[in-house]
C-alpha positions in Angstrom: 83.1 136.2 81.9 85.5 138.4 80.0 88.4 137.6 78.0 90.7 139.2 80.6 89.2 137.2 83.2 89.4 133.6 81.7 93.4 134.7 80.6 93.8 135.4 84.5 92.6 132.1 85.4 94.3 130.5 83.1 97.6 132.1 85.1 96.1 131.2 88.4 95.8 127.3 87.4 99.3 127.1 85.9 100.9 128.6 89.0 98.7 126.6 91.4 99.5 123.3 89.2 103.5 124.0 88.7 103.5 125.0 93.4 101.3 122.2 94.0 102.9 119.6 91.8 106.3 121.1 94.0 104.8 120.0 97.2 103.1 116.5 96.2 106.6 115.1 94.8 108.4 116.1 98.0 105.5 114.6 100.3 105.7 111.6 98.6 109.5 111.5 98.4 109.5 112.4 102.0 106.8 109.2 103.0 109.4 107.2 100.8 112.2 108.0 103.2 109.8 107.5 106.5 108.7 103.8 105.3 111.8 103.4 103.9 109.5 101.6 101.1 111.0 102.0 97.1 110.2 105.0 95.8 109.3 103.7 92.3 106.2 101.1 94.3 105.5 104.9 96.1 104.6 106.4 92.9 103.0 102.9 91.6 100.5 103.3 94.2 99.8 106.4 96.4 101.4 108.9 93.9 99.1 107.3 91.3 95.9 107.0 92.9 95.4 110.7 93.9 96.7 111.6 90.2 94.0 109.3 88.6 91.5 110.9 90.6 90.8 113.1 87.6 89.8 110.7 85.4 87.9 108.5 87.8 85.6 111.5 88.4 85.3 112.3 84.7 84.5 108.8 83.8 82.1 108.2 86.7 80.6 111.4 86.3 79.9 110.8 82.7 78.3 107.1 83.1 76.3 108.6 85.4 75.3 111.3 83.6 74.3 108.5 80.4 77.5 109.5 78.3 78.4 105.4 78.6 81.1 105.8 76.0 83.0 108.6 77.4 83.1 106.8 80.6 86.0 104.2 78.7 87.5 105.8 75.6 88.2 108.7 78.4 90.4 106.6 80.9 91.8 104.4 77.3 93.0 108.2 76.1 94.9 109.3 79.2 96.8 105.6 79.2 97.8 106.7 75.7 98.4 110.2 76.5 100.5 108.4 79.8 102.5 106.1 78.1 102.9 108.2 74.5 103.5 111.6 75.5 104.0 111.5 79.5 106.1 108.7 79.5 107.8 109.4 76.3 109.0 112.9 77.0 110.6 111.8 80.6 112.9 109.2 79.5 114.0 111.2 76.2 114.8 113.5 78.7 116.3 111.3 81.4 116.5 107.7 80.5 116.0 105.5 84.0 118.3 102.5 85.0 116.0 100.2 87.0 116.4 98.3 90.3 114.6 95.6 92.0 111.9 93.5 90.4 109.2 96.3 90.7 109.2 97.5 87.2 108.7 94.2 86.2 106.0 93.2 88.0 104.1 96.1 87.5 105.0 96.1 83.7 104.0 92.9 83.4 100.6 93.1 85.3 99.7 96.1 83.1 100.0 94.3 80.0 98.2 91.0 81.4 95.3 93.8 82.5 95.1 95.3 79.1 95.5 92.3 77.0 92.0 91.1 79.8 90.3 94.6 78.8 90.5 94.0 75.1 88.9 90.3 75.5 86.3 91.6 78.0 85.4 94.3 75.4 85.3 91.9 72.4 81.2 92.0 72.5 81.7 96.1 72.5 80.0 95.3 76.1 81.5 95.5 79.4 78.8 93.7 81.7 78.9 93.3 85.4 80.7 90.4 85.5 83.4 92.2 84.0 83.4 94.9 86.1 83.7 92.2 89.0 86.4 90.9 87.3 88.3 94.3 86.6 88.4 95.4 90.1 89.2 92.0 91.3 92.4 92.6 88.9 92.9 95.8 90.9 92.6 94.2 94.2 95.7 91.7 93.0 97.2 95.0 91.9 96.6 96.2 94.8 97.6 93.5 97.1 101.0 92.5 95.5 101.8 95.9 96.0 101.0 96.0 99.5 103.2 92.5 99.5 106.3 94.5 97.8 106.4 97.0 100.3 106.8 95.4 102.9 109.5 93.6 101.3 111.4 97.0 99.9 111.1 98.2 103.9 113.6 95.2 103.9 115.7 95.8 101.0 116.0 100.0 100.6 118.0 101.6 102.5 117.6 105.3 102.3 119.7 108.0 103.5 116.7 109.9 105.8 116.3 114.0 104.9 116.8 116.4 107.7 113.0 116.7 107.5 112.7 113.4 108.1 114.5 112.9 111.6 111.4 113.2 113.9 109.5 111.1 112.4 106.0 112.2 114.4 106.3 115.5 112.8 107.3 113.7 109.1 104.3 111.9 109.1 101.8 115.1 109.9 103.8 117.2 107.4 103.7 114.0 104.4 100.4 113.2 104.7 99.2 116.9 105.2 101.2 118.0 102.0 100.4 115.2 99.9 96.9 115.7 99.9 96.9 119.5 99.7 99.2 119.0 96.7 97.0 116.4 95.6 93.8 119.0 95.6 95.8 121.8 94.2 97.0 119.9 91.4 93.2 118.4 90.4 92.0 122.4 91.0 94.6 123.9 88.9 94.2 121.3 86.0 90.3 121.8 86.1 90.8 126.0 86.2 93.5 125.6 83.7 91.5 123.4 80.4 88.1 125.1 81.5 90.0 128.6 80.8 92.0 126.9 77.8 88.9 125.9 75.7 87.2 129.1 76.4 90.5 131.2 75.0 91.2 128.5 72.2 87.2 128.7 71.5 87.6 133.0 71.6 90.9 132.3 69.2 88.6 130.1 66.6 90.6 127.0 67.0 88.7 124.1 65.9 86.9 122.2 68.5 87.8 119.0 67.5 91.8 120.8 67.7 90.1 121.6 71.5 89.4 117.9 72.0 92.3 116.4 70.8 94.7 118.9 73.1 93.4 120.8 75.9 90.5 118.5 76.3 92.5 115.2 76.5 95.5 116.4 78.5 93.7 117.9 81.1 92.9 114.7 83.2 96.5 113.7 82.6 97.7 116.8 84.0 98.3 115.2 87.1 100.6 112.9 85.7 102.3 115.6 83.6 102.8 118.0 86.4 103.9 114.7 89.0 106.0 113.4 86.0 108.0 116.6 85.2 108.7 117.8 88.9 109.7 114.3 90.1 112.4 114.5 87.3 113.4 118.0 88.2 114.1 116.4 91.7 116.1 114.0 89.8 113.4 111.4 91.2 112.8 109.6 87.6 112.2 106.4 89.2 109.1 107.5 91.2 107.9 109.6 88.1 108.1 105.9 85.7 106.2 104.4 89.0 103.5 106.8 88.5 102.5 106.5 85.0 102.8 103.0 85.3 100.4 102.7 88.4 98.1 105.8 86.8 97.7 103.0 84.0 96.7 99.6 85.8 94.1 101.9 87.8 92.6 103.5 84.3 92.4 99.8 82.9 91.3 98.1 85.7 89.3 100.5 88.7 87.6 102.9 86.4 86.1 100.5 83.5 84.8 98.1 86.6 83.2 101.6 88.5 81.9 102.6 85.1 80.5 99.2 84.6 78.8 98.8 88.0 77.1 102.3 87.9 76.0 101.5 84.2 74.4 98.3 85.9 76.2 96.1 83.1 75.1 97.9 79.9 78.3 100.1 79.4 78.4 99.9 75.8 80.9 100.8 73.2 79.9 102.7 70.2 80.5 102.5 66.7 82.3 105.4 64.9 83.6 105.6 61.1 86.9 105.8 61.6 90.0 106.1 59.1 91.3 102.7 56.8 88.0 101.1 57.7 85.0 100.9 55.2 82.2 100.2 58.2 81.6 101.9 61.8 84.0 100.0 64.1 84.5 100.5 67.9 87.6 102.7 67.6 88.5 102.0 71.4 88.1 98.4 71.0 90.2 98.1 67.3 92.6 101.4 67.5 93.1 102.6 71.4 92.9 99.9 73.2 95.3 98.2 70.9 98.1 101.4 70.2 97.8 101.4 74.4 99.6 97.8 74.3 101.6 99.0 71.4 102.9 101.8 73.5 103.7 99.9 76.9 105.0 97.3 74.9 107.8 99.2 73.4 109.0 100.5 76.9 108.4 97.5 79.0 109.4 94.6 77.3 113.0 95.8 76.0 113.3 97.0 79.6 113.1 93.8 81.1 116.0 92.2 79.2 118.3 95.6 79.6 117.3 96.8 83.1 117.3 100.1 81.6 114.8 102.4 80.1 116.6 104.0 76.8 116.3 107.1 74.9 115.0 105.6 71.6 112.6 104.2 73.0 110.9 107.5 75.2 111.5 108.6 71.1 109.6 105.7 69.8 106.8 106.2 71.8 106.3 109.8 71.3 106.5 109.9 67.5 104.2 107.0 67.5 102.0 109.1 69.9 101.9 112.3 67.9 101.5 110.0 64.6 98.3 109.0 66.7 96.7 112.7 67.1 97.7 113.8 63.7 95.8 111.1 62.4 92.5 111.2 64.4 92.7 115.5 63.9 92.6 115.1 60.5 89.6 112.7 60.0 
């Protein structure tokens, strides 16, 4: 393919990315107003299962296909990339007051979930039993979430759009464009880092530069794309529910998929990393650990304030790129 070619494509995925990304946030605001149900629980669940989709296929795909490692550190790197960079560049842009007890919850079971992944992980094995375990932690995500909803139906009242007053109609148009913008979004992001490492790999950028940028945003690209048109819309609330949602699924549903498929034996490898003299388990010792680091810093100051600040959307972003400048130099 020529040079012209993958630059063209390239295009193509950003546009079909940036329009997509349009019509998902206003399905799902729209299927907010018809159940009436808090927007921030609609991006903690729906919103955030079709954008993990990504790196549920990756992960899976790459169990299968015997890269065992891949199919953790992969799902470990987009919470980072989530909570550090996602996350981080929303609320320095618009910091979030918070209503109702969902952020909470939510915050709280995300940290209880990761601080279970590390201890699972101790023996650098995730066996079927804790892949059992992991998706029963989903299911309880799951569930309580179903629980909340019907209890914000209750509690939200919402103003109904203009698009929203026959409600038949809503329905067809809210389902039908939240899973075309779903697709488009998941096509555009795989047409847009297939192009980009071909280009960067043209321009002579490193490929371990490749890895560390195009490579490991691309399954959060979802999230990106969700993340920065929900706060275009002014809809921060639903873009914090997202990431947060994205997250529980990449540390609870994908590890337990990627365990089951490995039949038990999904083992982490060994890799000389910096400040350590042996080959350690760098998702067990450094990722794994800067992920709770990272949520920590928003959700935990948040739940005494009600408010998600600036400094700390700052915090988590210097401490994010401190992150890739020290693995891109090693």
């Amino acid at each position: 393919m020529s040079f012209f070619m993958t630059i063209m494509i390239f295009i193509i995925g950003l546009i079909l990315i940036i329009k997509s990304g349009d019509i998902f946030v206003n399905a799902a605001i729209m299927l907010a107003e018809i159940t009436h149900i808090p927007k921030i629980l609609i991006g903690a669940t729906v919103v955030s299962l079709a954008t993990t989709l990504p790196e549920l296929l990756v992960s899976v795909m790459s169990v299968a296909q015997g890269s065992i490692d891949l199919g953790i550190s992969n799902n470990i790197g987009s919470v980072i990339c989530n909570t550090g960079f996602i996350m981080g560049l929303s609320i320095l842009c618009i910091p979030q007051t918070l209503s109702g007890n969902s952020f909470r919850n939510k915050g709280l079971l995300l940290l209880g979930f990761t601080g279970l992944l590390f201890y699972l992980c101790r023996d650098l094995n995730i066996s079927y039993s804790d892949s059992l375990l992991l998706m029963g932690c989903f299911l309880i995500f799951t569930g309580l979430s179903v629980l909340e909803a019907k209890a914000g139906q209750n509690e939200e009242t919402t103003m109904p759009s203009p698009e929203a007053t026959d409600t038949n109609i809503s329905k067809e148009k809210c389902f039908l464009g939240f899973f075309l913008g779903a697709a488009g979004i998941i096509i555009g992001a795989r047409l847009l880092v297939n192009s980009g490492i071909t280009i960067a790999a043209f321009l002579g950028i490193p490929e371990r530069i490749i890895g560390l940028t195009i490579v490991a945003l691309g399954t959060s690209l979802p999230e990106l794309v969700t993340a920065v048109t929900a706060l275009l819309k002014q809809e921060g609330q639903m873009s914090v529910g997202n990431i947060l949602g994205a997250n529980i699924m990449n540390i609870t549903l994908i590890p337990a998929c990627c365990g089951m498929i490995a039949a038990g034996h999904m083992t982490l490898n060994l890799q000389q990393t910096p400040f350590f003299t042996e080959p350690i388990s760098s998702t067990l010792y450094i990722d794994i650990p800067l992920s709770m680091v990272l949520m920590s810093l928003i959700i935990l100051p948040s739940l005494i304030t009600k408010k998600i600040k600036r400094y700390q959307g700052l915090g988590v972003l210097l401490l994010y790129l401190a992150y890739i400048c020290l693995i891109g130099t090693h």
